[in-house]
C-alpha positions in Angstrom: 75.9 -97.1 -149.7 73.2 -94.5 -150.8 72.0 -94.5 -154.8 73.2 -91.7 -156.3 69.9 -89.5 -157.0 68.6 -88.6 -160.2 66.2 -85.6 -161.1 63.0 -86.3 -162.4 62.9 -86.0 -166.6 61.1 -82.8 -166.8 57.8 -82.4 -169.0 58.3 -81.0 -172.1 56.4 -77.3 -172.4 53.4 -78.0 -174.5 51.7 -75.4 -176.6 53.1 -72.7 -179.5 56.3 -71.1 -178.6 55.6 -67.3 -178.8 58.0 -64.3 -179.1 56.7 -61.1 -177.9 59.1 -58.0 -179.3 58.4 -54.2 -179.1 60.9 -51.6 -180.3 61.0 -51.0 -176.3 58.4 -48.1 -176.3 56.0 -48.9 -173.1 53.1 -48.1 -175.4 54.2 -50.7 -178.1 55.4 -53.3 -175.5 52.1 -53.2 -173.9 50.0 -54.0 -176.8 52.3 -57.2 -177.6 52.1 -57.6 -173.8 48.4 -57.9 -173.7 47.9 -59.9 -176.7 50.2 -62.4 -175.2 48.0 -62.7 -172.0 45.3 -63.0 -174.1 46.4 -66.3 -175.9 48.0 -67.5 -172.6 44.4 -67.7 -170.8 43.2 -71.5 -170.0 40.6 -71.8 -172.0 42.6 -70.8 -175.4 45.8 -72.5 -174.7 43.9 -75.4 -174.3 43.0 -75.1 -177.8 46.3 -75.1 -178.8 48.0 -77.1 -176.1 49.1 -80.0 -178.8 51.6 -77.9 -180.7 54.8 -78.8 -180.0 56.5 -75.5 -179.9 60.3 -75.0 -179.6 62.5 -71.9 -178.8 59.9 -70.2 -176.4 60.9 -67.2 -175.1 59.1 -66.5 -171.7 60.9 -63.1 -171.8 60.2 -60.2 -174.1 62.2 -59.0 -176.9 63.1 -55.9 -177.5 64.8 -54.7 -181.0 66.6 -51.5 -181.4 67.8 -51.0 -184.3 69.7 -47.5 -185.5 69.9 -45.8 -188.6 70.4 -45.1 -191.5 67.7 -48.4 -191.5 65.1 -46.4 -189.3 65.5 -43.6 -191.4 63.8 -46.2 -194.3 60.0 -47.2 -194.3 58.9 -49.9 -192.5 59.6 -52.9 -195.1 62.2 -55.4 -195.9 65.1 -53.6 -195.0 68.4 -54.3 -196.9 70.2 -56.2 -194.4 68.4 -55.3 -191.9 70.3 -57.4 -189.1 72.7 -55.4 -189.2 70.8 -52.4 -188.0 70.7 -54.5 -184.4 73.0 -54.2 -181.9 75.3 -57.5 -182.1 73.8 -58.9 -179.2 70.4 -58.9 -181.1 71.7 -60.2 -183.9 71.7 -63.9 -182.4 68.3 -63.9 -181.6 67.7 -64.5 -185.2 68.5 -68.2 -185.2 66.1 -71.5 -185.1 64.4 -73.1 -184.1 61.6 -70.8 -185.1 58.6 -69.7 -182.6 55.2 -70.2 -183.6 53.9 -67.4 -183.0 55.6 -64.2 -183.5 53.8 -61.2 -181.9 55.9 -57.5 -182.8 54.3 -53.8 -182.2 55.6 -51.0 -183.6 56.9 -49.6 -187.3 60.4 -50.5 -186.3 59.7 -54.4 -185.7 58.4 -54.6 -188.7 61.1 -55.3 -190.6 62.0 -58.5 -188.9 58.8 -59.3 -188.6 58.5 -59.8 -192.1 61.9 -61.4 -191.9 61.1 -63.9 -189.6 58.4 -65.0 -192.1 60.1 -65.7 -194.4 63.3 -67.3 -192.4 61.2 -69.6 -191.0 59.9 -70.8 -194.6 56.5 -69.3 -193.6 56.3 -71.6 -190.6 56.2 -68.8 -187.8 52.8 -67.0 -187.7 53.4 -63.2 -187.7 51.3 -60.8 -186.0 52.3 -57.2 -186.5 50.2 -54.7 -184.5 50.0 -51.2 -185.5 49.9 -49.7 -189.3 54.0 -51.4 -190.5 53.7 -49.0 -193.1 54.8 -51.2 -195.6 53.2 -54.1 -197.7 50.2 -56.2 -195.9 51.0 -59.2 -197.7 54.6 -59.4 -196.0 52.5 -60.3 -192.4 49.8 -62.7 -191.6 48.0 -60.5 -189.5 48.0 -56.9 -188.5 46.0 -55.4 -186.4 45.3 -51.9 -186.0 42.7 -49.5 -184.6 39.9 -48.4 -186.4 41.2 -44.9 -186.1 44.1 -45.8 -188.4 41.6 -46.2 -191.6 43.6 -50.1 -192.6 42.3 -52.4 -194.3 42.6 -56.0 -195.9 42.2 -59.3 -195.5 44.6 -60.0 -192.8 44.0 -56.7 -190.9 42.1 -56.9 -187.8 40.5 -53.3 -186.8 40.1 -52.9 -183.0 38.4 -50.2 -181.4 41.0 -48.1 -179.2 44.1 -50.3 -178.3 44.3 -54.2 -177.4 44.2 -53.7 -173.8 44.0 -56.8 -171.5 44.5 -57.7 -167.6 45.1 -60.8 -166.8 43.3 -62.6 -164.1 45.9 -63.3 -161.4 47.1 -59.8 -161.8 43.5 -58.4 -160.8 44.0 -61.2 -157.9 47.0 -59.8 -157.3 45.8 -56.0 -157.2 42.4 -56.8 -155.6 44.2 -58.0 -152.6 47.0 -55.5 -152.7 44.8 -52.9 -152.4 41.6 -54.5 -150.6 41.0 -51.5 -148.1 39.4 -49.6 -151.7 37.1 -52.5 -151.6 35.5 -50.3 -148.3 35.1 -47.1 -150.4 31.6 -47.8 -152.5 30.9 -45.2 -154.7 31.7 -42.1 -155.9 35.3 -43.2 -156.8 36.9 -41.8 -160.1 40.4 -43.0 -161.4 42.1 -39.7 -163.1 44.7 -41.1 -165.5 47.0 -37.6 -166.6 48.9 -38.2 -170.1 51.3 -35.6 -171.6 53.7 -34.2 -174.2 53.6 -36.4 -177.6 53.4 -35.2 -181.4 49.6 -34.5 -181.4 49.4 -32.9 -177.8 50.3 -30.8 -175.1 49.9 -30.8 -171.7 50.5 -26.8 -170.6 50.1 -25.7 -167.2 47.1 -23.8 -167.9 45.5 -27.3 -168.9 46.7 -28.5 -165.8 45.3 -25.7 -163.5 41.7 -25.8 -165.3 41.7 -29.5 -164.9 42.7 -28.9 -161.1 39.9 -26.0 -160.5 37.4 -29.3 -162.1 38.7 -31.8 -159.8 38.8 -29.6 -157.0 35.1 -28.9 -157.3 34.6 -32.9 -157.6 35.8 -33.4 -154.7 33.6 -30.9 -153.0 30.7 -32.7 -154.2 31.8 -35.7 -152.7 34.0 -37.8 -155.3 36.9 -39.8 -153.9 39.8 -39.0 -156.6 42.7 -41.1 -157.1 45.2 -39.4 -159.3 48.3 -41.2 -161.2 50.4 -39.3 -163.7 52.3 -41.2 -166.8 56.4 -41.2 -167.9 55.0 -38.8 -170.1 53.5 -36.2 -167.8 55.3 -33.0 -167.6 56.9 -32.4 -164.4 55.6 -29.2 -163.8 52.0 -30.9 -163.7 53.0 -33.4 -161.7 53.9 -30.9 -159.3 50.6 -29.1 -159.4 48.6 -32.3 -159.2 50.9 -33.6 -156.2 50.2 -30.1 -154.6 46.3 -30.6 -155.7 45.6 -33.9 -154.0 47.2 -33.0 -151.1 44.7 -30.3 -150.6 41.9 -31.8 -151.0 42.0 -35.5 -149.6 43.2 -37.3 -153.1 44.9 -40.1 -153.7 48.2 -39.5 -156.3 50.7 -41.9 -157.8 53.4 -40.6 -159.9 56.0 -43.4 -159.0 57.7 -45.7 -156.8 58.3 -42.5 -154.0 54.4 -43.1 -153.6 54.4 -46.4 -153.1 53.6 -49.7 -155.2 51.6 -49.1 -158.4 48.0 -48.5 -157.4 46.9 -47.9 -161.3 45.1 -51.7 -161.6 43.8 -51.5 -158.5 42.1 -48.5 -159.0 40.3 -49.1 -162.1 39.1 -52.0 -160.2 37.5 -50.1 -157.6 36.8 -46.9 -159.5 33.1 -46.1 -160.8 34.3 -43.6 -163.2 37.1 -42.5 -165.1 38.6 -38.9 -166.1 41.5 -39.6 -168.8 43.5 -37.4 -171.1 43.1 -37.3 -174.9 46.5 -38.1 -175.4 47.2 -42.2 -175.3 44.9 -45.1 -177.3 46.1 -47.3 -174.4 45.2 -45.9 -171.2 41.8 -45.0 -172.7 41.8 -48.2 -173.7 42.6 -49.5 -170.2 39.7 -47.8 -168.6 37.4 -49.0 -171.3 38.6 -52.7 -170.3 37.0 -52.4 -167.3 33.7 -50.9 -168.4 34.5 -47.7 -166.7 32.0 -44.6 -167.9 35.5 -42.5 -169.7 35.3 -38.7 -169.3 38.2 -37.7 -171.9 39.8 -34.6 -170.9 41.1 -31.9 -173.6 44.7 -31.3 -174.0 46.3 -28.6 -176.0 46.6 -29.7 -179.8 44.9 -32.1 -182.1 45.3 -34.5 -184.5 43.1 -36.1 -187.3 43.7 -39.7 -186.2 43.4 -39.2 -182.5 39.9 -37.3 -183.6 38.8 -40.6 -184.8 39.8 -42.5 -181.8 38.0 -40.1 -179.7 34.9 -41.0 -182.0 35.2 -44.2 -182.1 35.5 -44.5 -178.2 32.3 -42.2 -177.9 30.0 -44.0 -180.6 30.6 -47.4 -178.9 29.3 -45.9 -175.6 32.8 -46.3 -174.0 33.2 -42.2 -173.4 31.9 -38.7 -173.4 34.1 -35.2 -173.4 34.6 -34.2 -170.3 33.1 -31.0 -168.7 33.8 -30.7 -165.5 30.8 -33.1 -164.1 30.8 -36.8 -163.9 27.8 -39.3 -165.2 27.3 -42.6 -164.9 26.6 -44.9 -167.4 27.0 -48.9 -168.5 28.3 -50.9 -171.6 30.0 -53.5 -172.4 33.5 -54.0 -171.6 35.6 -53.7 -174.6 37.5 -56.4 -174.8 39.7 -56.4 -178.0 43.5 -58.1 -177.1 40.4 -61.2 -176.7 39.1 -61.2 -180.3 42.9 -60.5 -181.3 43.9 -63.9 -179.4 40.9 -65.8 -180.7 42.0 -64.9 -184.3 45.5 -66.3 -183.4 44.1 -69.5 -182.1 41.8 -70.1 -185.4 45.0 -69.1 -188.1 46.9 -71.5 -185.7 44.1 -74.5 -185.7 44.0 -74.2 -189.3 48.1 -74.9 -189.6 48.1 -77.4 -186.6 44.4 -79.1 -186.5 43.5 -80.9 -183.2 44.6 -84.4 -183.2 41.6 -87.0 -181.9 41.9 -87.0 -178.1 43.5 -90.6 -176.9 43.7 -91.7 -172.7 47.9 -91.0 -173.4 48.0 -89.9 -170.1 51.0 -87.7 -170.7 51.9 -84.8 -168.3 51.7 -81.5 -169.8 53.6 -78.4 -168.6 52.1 -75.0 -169.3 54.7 -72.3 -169.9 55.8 -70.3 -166.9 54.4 -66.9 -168.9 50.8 -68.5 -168.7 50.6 -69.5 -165.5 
């Protein structure tokens, strides 16, 4: 007669249990996004491999709550559960994460909320200005652009972009025929419509007579348009690129997502004014940033702009290319390595023993 077979006990996850949450805007979910990778690399988690973490959510949140609450500023809302949909409501139950990571004036409520369910236990990292009292988070972190300050605010320089290695793995091989094309490759990465800006077809057709002429002098283009572009510009630029020999990406009709894999193999970058984060994005890489004009302005995306040009990362762009080196910014790192020192101070290293436990490393680090 055959044993009856038993599974293996599985290996407890090691390491801080993290929630990620956005308010569900891609802009806002990216930023916790990145941060997240950030802490997840090797050599940090490491660091903080022996906190025993429960309730780890390898998936993010996303909160949507609905007025008359969003209508209130970003602090302790009255009740503010109830502003959830019911099925968001649960979420707010322990056991507590470690690390709570939330972008986005919206989250901030329950980010402060968390704090103080969990009897202070859950580190809170709220990223962008919560427009509300600093002292309800343990860190914020904002761009410089935004003019915050305090003790517990980090100030990055553009947005906390980040790519995580297996990803450029991934892309690198995805895509390894751009590999072939050595120089003279520019990534064009088209915006569109928010409060500050707009991107009007006569933007569109000026930036189109510029490319054109790049092309004629021998750059490879490779064009992707945002959510946010105006359809009528995608139209123009799909009509563009097809007349001169560019490559365009506006969205799955066109194939898998090239956007990685061409700031990978791109030696420049043209990108609108209009978005922290795919400026951001190109600065990641060390890419020489040509920031195109849009229609409209705005003091704070002024300062961005400034701030992007006066740390080397870009120039305005008028209607040439240059080339030119600095170093990567790199700012979802020094984010994550402030996250790893506020949690080494709460959960010091124990001495290092021959235990000879197995560890397991989350699936959302691996």
């Amino acid at each position: 007669m055959t044993a009856p077979q038993t599974k293996p006990p599985i290996a407890p996850q090691v390491g801080p249990s993290v929630w990620a949450v956005s308010d569900g805007r891609a802009g806002n979910a990216a930023q916790v996004r990145s941060i997240v990778q950030a802490l997840g690399t090797t050599g940090r988690w490491m660091r903080i491999a022996h906190i025993q973490g429960e309730g780890h959510r390898d998936k993010p949140i996303t909160l949507t709550p609905r007025a008359p609450w969003t209508w209130l500023p970003g602090g302790r809302w009255p009740l503010e559960k109830l502003a959830l949909p019911a099925g968001q409501r649960t979420l707010f139950s322990p056991p507590w994460p470690d690390v709570w990571i939330a972008a986005g004036r919206r989250s901030a409520p329950y980010t402060a909320a968390i704090r103080e369910m969990s009897g202070g236990k859950t580190l809170t990292v709220q990223i962008l200005d919560p427009k509300t009292d600093r002292d309800a988070f343990d860190l914020i972190v904002v761009p410089e652009h935004d003019e915050l300050d305090g003790p517990n605010v980090i100030r990055t320089v553009g947005a906390p972009s980040f790519f995580a290695p297996d990803d450029i793995e991934d892309a690198g091989q995805a895509f390894a025929d751009l590999a072939d094309e050595n120089g003279r490759a520019c990534i064009v990465i088209l915006g569109g419509d928010s409060k500050a800006h707009t991107f009007t077809e006569a933007v569109a057709d000026k930036l189109g007579e510029d490319l054109a002429r790049l092309s004629g002098l021998g750059w490879r283009l490779r064009i992707t348009a945002s959510r946010r572009t105006p359809i009528p510009v995608v139209a123009k630029m799909r009509a563009l690129s097809d007349r001169i020999g560019a490559r365009f990406w506006a969205g799955p009709e066109d194939g898998p997502n090239p956007y990685l894999a061409w700031l990978l193999y791109s030696d420049a970058a043209i990108v609108t004014e209009d978005s922290a984060n795919m400026l951001s994005d190109a600065a990641w890489h060390g890419l020489p940033i040509h920031i195109a004009r849009l229609e409209g302005t705005s003091a704070k995306f002024d300062r961005l702009h400034e701030s992007l040009i006066n740390r080397g990362c870009a120039r305005w762009f008028d209607g040439f290319l240059e080339g030119w080196s600095y170093e990567p910014l790199r700012e979802a790192d020094r984010v994550a390595d402030e996250i790893v020192k506020k949690l080494l101070d709460r959960h010091p290293q124990p001495q290092l023993g021959g235990t000879g436990d197995k560890v397991v490393m989350p699936d959302w680090m691996q």
